[in-house]
N, C-alpha and C positions, 0 to 999 in steps of 0.2 A: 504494500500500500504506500501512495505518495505521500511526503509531507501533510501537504496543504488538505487531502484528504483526513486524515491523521487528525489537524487542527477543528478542521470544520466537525466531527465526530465528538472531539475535547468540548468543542462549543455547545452542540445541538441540546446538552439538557440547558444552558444557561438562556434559550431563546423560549420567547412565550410560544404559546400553541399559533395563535395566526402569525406568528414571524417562521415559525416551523412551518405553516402553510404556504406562506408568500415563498418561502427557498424553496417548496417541492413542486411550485406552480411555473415558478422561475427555472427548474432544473427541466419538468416534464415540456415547455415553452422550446428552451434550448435544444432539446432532443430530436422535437421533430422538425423544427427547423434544419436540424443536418441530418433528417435521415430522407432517403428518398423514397420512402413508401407514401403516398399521394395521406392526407388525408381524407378519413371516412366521411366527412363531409361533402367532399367534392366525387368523390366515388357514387353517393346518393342524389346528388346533383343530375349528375352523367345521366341515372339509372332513370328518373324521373323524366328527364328528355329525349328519352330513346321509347318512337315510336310500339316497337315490339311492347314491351314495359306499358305503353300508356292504355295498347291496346288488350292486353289481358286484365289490366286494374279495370276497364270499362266492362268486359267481359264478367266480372266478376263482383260489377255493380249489377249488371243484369237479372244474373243467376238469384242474388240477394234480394232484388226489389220486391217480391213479394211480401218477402219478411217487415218491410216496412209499414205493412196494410198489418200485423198484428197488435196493436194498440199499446203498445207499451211506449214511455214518454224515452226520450232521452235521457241518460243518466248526467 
């Protein structure tokens, strides 16, 4: 293990809980900015504007719509 790893471990019980949260939000930030696996965000994005995808979601409002004629409210 590096140093400054070493340091930052010495430190971690001396920080409050949301200072422990800001460094693990700050750390998990930093990760996927250099990794190259796309986020899952954009991934859902894609999935949403691709016809195939839009056309079974529709399909499968269909199949459903009856279910809607059973009188139950919205939760």
């Amino acid at each position: 293990m590096g140093g400054a790893l070493r340091q930052i471990e010495r430190q971690l019980p001396s920080l409050s809980r949301d200072e422990q949260l800001l460094l693990l939000e700050r750390l998990a930030r930093s990760l996927r900015a250099q990794s190259s696996i796309p986020a899952m965000g954009s991934d859902l994005e894609e999935m949403a504007a691709d016809p195939a995808i839009q056309r079974e979601l529709r399909n499968i409002d269909r199949d459903f719509a009856a279910t809607e004629l059973d009188g139950l409210e919205d939760a």
